[in-house]
N, C-alpha and C positions, 0 to 999 in steps of 0.2 A: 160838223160834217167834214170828214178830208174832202181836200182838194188832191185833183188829179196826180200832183206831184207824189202827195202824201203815200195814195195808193201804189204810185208806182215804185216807192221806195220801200212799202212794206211787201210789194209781190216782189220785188225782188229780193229782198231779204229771203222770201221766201222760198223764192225758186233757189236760191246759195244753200241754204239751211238743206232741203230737199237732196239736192242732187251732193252736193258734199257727204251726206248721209249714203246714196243710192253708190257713191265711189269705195267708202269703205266699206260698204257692206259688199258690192264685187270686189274689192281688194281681199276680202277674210274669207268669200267663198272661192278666190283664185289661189290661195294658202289652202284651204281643205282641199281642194283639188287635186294641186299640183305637185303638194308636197305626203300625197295616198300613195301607201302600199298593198298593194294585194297579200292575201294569206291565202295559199291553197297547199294542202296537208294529204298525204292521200298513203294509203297502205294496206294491202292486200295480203294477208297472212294466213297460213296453215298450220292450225295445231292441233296434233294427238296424244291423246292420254289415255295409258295403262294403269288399272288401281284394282288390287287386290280388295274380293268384295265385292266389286260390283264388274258384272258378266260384262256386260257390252263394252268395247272402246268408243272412245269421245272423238267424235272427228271433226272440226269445228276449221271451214274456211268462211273467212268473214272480209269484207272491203270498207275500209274506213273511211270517211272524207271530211277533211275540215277545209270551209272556205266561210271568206271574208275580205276585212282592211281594216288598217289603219291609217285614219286619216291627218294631215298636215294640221298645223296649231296655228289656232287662235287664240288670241289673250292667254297666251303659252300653255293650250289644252289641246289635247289628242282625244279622238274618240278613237277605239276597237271596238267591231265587230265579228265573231266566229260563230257561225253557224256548224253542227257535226251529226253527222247520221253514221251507225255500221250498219250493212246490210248483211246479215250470214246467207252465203251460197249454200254450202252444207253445214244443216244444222242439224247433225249428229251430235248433241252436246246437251249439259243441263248448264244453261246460262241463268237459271234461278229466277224467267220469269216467262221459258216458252214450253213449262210443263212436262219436259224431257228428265224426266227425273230416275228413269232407270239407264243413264250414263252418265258423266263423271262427270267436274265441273267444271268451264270454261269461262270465267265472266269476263263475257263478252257480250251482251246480250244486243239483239234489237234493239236499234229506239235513233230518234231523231232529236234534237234537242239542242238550247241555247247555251254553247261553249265557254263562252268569254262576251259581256259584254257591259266596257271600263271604259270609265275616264282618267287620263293622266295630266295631270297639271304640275307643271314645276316654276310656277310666279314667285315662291319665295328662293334668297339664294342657298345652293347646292342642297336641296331639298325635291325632292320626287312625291309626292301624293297621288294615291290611285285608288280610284272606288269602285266599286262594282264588280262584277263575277272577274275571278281574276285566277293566274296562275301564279300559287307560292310555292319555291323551294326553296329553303333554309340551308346551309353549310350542306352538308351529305345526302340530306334528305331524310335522314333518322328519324328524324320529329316530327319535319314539316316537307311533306315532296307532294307533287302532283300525279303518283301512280304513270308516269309517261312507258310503259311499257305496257299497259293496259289498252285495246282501244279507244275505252271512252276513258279520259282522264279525270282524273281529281282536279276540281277547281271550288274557288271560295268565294263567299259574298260577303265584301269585305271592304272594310277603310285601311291604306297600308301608307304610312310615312317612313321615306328613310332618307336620313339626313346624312351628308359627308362634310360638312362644314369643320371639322377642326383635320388636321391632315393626319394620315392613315388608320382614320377611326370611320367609322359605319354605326350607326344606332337606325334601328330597323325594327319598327313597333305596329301589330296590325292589330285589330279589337273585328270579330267573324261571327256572325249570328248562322250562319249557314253552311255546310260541306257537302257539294255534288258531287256522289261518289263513283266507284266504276262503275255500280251494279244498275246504273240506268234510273230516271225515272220513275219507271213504271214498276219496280221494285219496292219490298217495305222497307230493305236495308238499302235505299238510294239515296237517303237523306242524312244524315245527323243534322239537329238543331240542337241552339240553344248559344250561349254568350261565351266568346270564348276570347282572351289575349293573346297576344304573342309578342313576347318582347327580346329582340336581340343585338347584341351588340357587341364588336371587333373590334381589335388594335393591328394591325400589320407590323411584324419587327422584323428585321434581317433574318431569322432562322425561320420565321413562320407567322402562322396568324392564330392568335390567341384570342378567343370567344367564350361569350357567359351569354346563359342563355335564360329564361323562366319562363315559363309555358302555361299558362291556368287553361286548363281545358275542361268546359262544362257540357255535356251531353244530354238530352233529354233523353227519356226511355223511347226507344223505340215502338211504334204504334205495329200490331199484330204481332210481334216477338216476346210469343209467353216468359215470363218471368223477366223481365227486362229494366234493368234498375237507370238510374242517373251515373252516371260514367263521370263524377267530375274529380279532378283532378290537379295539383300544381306542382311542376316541376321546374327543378333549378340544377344547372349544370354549368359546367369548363368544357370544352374542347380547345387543344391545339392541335395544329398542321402543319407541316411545311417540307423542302425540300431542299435539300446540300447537294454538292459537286464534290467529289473528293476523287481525284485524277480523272480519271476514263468513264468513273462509275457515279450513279446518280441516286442517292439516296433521300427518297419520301417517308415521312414518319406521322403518326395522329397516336392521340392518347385524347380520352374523352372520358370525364364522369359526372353521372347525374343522379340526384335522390328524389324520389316519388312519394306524395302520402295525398290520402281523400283529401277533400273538401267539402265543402255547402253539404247538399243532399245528399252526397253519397255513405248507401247505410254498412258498406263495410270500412272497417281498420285497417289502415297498412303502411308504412313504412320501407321501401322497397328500393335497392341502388342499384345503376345502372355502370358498366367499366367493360372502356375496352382500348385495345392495344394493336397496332399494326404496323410493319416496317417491311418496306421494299427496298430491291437492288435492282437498278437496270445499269445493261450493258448495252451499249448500242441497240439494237434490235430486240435484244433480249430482258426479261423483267422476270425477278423471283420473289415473293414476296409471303408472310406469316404472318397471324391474328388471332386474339381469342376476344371474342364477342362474349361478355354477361350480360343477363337479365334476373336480376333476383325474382324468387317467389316464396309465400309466406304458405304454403299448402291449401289458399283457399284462394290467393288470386298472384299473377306475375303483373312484375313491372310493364307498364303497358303501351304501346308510341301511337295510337290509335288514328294520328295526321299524314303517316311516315307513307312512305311509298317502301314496303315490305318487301315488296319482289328484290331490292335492290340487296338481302339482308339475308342468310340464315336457307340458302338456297333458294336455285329458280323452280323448285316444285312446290313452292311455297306451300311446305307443309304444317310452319308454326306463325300463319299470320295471326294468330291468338298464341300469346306467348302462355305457356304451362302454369297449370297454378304452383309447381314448384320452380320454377323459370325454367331459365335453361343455360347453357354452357356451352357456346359455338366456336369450337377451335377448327381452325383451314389455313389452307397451303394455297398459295395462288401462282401461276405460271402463265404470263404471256408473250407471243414473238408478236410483233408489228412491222412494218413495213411501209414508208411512200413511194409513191409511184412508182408501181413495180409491173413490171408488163405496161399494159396500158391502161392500171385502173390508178384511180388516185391513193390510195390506202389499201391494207389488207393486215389483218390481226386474228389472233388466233388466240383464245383463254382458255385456260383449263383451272378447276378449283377442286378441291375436296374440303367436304365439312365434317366432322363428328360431333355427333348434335349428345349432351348431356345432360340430367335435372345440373339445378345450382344445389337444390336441398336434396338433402338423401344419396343414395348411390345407382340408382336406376339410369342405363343408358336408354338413349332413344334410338337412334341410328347414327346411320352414314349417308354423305348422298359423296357423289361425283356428276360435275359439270362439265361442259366443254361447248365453245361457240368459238364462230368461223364469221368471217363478216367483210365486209369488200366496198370500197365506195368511190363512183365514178359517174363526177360531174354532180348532179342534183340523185342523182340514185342511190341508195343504200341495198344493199341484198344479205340475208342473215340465214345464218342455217346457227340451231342453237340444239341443245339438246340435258337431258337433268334426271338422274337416276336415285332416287330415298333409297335405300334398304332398311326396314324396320327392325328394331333392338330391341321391343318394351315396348312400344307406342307408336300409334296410328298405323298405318297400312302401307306396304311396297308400294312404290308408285313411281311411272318412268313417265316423261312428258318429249316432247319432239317440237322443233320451228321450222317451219320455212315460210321466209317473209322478206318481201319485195317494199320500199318506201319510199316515194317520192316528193320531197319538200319543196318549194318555191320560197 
C-alpha cells in the first residue's frame, strides 16, 4: 500500500504530466489562432452573349463569394478552409442546370459548395505537401489551371508534393482521383473521376525557365452524357520561357511542345502533337507581341488539355473549348498599354488581341475573333470591362460576348 508520500509524489507527477500537456496544447491552439488568415473573395459581374441560332440574348448578372481561412501551423501543418456560393441576380442565361435552355451559355450556374478544403504540411526540408481539395496551376495553365475566370473555379482532390531542395530546380508531382469543375455540382458535367498523375519539373537558367512535363490523365465516362467514352490519356512535353533586356526594350519568349496518344481504356487510336511559339516587345508602357498556337487532329479526335483553364487560350468566347477533330491552328497578334498609378488608381492596362482560328488537317478555315479588355485596379478593387467577337469561316456560329465586372479580394 503507498504511503502518503508515495501518493503525493505520484499526484504530482501527475498534475506536471497534466498541465505540461494542457500548456501545449494552448500553445498550438495560440499558433492556429494567431498566426489565421481570413479569405474573403467577392465579385459581381455582368455578362452578355449574342449567338447566331439562337433568338434570345443571354444576360447573366451573378455575385460570387468565397469565404474562409487559413489557419497558423502546428507540427508545421496549415488547415484552409473555403467555403463559395454564386447567386445569379439575372438569370437570363443557360448555365446548363437552371433549364434556360432557349439562351446561350453562361457557366456560371447556381449552387453553393465546398471550395478548397487542404492541408499543408512542410516537416520535411524544402518540400511542400498538400491534400485535399486544392487549387492547381501549372506553368501557363495549358494543362493544368483552375478556370479562375469562371465564377466557380476548377479545383482538385488531390495529393501534391513539390520539392525545391537542389537549387533552381522544382519537381512538382500530384496523383487526383477528382476534378470540381465550373459547371457546379449539380451538373452531370460537374465532376470528372477517375485516377489521374501529374508530374512536373523545372530548371531556372539566366535566359529562362526550361520544363518537362508528363501528364497521364484518366477520365471516367461521364454518368448521363450519351456516348460517353474513357477520356484517358499521357502526355509528355518541354516548355521554355523567359525574358531579356536589350537597351530600352524588354523581350519575353516561350516555345513549348507536347505529344498526346490513348491509353488504358480508351477505345480510340491516336497519336497527336502539340507546338506553340510566342515572342513579345515592350516599351515602357507599351507591349506588342505574336503567336501561333497548334493542336493537331487526326479527323476523328484533336489533341486534347482537358485540366487547362481554356478561356485563357484560343479566344475569350471560348468557341473551341473541345478542340476540332481536325485540330486547329491559332495564329494572333496581341497589343497592350499598362500603366501604374495613374490618376489615382493603382494600375490601368488595356489588351487588344486578334485570333484566326484554322483546322491543322485540311484547308478549311474557321474564323476570326478580336478581343479587347480595359481593367483598373485601386487598393483591394479590381473593375474590368472586357469584351470578344468570333466571326464564323466554316465552323460554329457568330458569336459576341461582353463584361462588366467589379472584384474585391481580401
Amino acid at each position: 500500500m503507498k504511503t502518503d508520500v508515495q501518493w503525493i509524489r505520484s499526484l504530482s507527477f501527475a498534475t506536471a504530466v497534466t498541465l505540461c500537456a494542457t500548456a501545449q496544447a494552448e500553445s498550438a491552439f495560440d499558433d492556429v489562432v494567431t498566426g489565421a488568415k481570413p479569405i474573403l473573395d467577392t465579385r459581381l459581374r455582368f455578362e452578355g452573349v449574342e449567338q447566331d441560332g439562337i433568338a434570345q440574348t443571354g444576360e447573366a448578372t451573378t455575385l460570387r463569394g468565397r469565404l474562409g481561412f487559413e489557419s497558423g501551423q502546428v507540427a508545421n501543418t496549415a488547415l484552409l478552409v473555403e467555403g463559395e456560393f454564386i447567386h445569379p441576380i439575372v438569370e437570363d442565361y443557360n448555365s446548363g442546370t437552371n433549364g434556360n435552355t432557349a439562351y446561350p451559355v453562361v457557366a456560371d450556374p447556381r449552387t453553393s459548395e465546398l471550395n478548397r478544403l487542404q492541408l499543408t504540411n512542410t516537416s520535411l526540408p524544402s518540400t511542400t505537401v498538400t491534400a485535399g481539395r486544392q487549387r492547381i496551376a501549372l506553368d501557363d495553365q495549358r494543362f493544368v489551371g483552375n478556370v479562375g475566370w469562371r465564377q466557380n473555379e476548377q479545383t482538385f482532390d488531390a495529393i501534391r508534393i513539390v520539392n525545391k531542395s537542389m537549387p533552381h530546380v522544382t519537381l512538382d508531382v500530384t496523383y487526383l482521383d477528382q476534378v470540381n469543375r465550373v459547371y457546379g455540382r449539380n451538373s452531370a458535367q460537374g465532376r470528372y473521376n477517375g485516377n489521374s498523375v501529374l508530374a512536373n519539373a523545372s530548371y531556372q537558367t539566366a535566359p529562362g525557365k526550361l520544363t518537362v512535363f508528363a501528364y497521364r490523365v484518366d477520365i471516367d465516362p461521364i454518368a448521363d452524357v450519351p456516348g460517353a467514352v474513357h477520356d484517358a490519356s499521357e502526355t509528355f512535353g518541354i516548355r521554355f520561357a523567359g525574358v531579356r533586356s536589350v537597351d530600352a526594350l524588354k523581350l519575353s519568349y516561350v516555345g513549348s511542345y507536347a505529344t498526346q496518344r490513348e491509353v488504358d481504356r480508351n477505345p480510340l487510336s491516336f497519336a497527336l502533337d502539340y507546338y506553340l511559339g510566342e515572342i513579345n516587345v515592350a516599351y515602357r508602357a507599351y507591349s506588342l507581341g505574336a503567336g501561333a498556337e497548334i493542336l493537331e487532329g487526326n479527323g476523328t479526335k484533336g489533341f486534347t488539355t482537358p485540366l487547362a483553364t481554356l478561356h485563357k487560350f484560343q479566344g475569350w468566347a471560348d468557341k473551341f473549348l473541345a478542340t476540332p477533330a481536325n485540330g486547329i491552328a491559332d495564329r494572333y497578334l496581341n497589343a497592350e498599354v499598362s500603366r501604374q498609378h495613374w490618376a489615382t488608381l493603382d494600375a490601368v492596362s488595356i489588351i487588344a488581341s486578334y485570333h484566326r482560328f484554322d483546322a491543322e488537317r485540311g484547308s478549311l478555315r474557321y474564323g476570326a475573333e478580336a478581343d479587347l479588355q480595359a481593367q483598373a485596379k485601386w487598393g483591394r478593387l479590381t473593375g474590368t470591362l472586357k469584351y470578344a467577337d468570333y466571326r464564323a469561316n466554316g465552323l460554329l456560329t457568330d458569336t459576341t460576348k461582353w463584361w462588366l465586372q467589379v472584384e474585391y479580394v481580401w
